[in-house]
C-alpha positions in Angstrom: 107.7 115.2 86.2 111.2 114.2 86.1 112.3 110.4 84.9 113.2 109.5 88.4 109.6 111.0 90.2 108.2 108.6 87.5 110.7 105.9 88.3 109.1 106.5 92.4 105.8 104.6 90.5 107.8 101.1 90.1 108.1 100.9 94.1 105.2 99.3 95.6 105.2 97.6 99.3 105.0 94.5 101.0 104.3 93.5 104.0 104.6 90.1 105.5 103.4 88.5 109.0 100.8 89.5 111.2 100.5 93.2 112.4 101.9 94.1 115.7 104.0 90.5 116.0 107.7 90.4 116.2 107.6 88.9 112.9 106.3 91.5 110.5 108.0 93.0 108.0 107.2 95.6 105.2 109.7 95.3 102.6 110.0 97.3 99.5 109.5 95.8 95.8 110.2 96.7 92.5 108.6 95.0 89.6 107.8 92.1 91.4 111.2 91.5 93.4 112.2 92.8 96.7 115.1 95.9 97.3 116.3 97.9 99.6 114.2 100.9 101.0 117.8 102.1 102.8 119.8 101.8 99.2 117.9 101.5 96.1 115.2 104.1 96.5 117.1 107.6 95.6 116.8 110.1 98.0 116.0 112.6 95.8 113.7 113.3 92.3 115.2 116.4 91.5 117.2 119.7 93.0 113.9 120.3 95.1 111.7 117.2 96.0 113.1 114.7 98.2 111.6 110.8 98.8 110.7 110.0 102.5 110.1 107.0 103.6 107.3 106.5 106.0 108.1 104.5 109.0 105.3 105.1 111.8 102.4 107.0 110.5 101.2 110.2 112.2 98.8 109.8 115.2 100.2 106.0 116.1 102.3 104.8 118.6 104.3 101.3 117.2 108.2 101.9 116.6 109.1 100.8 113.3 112.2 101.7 111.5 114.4 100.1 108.6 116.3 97.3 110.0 119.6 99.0 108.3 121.9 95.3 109.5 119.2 93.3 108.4 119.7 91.5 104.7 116.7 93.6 102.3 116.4 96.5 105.0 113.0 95.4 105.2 111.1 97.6 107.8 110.3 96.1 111.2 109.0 96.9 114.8 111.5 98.2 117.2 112.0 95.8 119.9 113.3 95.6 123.4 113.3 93.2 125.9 111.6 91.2 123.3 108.8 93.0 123.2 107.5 96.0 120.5 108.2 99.8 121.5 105.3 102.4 121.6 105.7 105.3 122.3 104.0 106.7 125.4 101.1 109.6 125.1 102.1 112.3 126.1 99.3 115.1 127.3 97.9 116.9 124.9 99.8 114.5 122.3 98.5 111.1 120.8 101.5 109.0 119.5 104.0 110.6 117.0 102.3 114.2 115.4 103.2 113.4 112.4 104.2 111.4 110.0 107.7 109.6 110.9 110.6 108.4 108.8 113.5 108.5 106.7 115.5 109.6 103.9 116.9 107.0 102.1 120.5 106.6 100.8 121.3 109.2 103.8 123.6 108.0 107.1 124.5 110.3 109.9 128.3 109.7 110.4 129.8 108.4 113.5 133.2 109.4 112.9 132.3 112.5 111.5 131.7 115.5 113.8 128.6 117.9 112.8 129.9 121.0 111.1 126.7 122.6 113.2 126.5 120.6 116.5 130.4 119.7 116.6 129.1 116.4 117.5 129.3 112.6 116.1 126.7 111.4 113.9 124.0 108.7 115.5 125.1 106.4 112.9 121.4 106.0 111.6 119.8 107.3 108.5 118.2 111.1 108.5 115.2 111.2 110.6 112.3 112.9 108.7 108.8 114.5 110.3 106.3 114.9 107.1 103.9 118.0 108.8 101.5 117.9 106.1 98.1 117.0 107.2 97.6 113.5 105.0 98.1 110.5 106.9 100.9 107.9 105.1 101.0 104.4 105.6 104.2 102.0 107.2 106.6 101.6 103.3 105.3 104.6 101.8 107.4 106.7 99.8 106.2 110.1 100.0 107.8 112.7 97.5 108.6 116.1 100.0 109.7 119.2 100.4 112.6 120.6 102.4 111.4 123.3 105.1 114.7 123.2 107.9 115.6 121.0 110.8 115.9 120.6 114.4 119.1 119.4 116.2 118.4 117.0 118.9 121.1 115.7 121.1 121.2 111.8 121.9 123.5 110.1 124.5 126.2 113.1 122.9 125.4 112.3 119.3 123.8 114.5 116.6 120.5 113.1 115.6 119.0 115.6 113.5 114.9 115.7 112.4 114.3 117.3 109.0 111.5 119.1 108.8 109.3 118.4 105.5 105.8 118.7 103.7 104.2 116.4 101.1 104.4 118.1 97.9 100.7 117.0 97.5 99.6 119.0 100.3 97.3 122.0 99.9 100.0 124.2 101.6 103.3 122.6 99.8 103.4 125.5 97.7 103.2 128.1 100.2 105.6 126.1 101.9 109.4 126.5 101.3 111.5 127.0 104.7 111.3 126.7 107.9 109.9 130.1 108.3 106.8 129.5 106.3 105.6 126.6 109.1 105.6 129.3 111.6 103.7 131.6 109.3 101.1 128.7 107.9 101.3 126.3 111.2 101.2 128.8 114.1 102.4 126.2 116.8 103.4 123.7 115.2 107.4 124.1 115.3 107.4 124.5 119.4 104.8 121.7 119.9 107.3 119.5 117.5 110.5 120.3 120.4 108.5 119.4 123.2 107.0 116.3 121.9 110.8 115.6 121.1 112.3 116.6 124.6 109.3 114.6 126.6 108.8 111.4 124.6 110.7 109.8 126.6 110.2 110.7 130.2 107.2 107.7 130.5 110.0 105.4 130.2 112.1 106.8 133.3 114.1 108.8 131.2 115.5 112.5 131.3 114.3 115.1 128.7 116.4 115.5 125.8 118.1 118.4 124.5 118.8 120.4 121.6 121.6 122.0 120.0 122.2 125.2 118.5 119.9 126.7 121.6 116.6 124.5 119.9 116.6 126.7 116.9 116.2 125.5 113.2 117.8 125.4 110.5 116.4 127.2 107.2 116.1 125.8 104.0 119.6 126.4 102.8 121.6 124.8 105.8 119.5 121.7 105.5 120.1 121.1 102.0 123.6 121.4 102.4 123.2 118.8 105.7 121.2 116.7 103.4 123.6 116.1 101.0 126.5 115.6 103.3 124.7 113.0 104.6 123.9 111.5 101.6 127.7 111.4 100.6 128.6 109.9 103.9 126.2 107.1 102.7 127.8 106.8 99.9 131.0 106.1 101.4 129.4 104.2 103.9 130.4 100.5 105.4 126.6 100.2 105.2 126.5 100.6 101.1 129.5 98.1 101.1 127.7 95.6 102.7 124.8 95.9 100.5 126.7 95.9 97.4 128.3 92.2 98.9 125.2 90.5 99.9 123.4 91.0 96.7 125.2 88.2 95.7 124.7 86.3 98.5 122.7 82.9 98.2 121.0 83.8 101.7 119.9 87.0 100.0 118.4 85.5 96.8 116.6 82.7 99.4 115.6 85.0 101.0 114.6 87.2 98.1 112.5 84.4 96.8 110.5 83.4 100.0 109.4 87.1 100.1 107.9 87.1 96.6 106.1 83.2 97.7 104.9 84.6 101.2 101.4 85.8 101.0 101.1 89.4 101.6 99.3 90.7 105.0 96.9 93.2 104.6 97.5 96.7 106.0 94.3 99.7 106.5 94.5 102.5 103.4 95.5 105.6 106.1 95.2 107.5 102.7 90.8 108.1 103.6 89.9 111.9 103.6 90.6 113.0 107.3 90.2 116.0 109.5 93.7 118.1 109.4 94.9 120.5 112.0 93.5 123.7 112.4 95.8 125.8 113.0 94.8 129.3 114.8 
């Protein structure tokens, strides 16, 4: 195990206010004081295992996502019209299929076009779908592996989905590109486009669509769009701003009323559970 997968062990969560409220937060702590999921975990713990950070656990339906403008980048529901966001379910599909989040220290670069799409960035961090058959928990950081990626197209803006697996999955180790959940998952890979291109339909919206003709990238390509992003974080506005507010007074009040908040319990998804068969 390399010094930084050890370093993952100092991260623990906390989350704050009452579940499904506008007001509750998961932030991320490390020995006792809180940092930023977005900008101090590492994205990676060596050449081949990335660190995910699980937003919406597989199988539920609440939006959550890193508040990237928010002081902390605690994570928080998704709102709109001041209400939370779940997604619709949509026949055969129960809420998101798998586990849902993000890489950190990654951005998708508006004023950068795509070397693959030719498109903008979505100006979010890289969207990440764990398919291995564990359920994770809202602030998790799971350690995965890169399998490809799938191009989807929002309001003209690239927002790509990598494709990973935990490395603690039975299959991690037969597992190493996008070819091998097609082998290992039979279904898996076309049920992941459609959930994509109808989520939103419920809502009164059209389908989305993909580039590159919906195909995926392997293993390679996506490590070399993985970094890219990661660089464009660290040139990012975003980074600036967090390395300013760290010495912000706001931050460290804030910082402190986190620590002196009593923590909200959250269920353990981590029980033994019935995976997909896949057939």
């Amino acid at each position: 195990m390399s010094n930084l997968a050890r370093s993952l062990f100092k991260y623990q969560l906390k989350a704050i206010g009452r579940l499904h409220t506008p007001e509750f937060r998961v932030y991320c702590m490390k020995e006792g004081k809180p940092v930023s999921y977005l900008h101090d975990v590492p994205i990676a713990s060596d050449e081949k295992t990335f660190n995910m950070i699980v937003e919406i656990p597989r199988w539920t339906q609440a939006k959550c996502e890193i508040a990237i403008h928010d002081p902390l980048q605690p994570i928080r529901y998704d709102m709109k019209n001041d209400k939370i966001r779940y997604v619709p379910n949509c026949f055969p599909f129960h809420g998101y299929i798998w586990n849902y989040g993000v890489f950190p220290q990654s951005w998708e670069n508006q004023k950068e076009r795509d070397q693959f799409t030719g498109l903008v960035g979505d100006g979010d961090p890289l969207d990440v779908c764990d398919i291995g058959g564990s359920k994770g928990k809202t602030g998790q950081i799971k350690q995965v592996k890169l399998l490809g990626a799938l191009a989807l197209i929002d309001q003209g803006e690239t927002d790509w989905k990598i494709i990973v697996i935990d490395t603690q999955d039975p299959l991690a180790e037969k597992m190493n590109d996008i070819q091998d959940a097609k082998r290992y998952m039979p279904g898996l890979l076309e049920s992941t486009k459609k959930w994509f291109s109808i989520y939103k339909v419920p809502d009164g919206k059209p389908k989305n669509h993909f580039a590159l003709n919906g195909q995926f990238l392997n293993q390679a390509d996506t490590l070399q769009l993985v970094k890219r992003c990661h660089e464009s974080w660290r040139t990012s506005k975003l980074r600036q701003e967090r390395v300013s507010e760290r010495n912000e007074q706001a931050t460290k009040d804030l910082a402190q009323s986190i620590i002196k908040a009593p923590e909200t319990f959250m269920p353990d998804f981590n029980y033994p559970s019935q995976p997909y068969c896949y057939v």
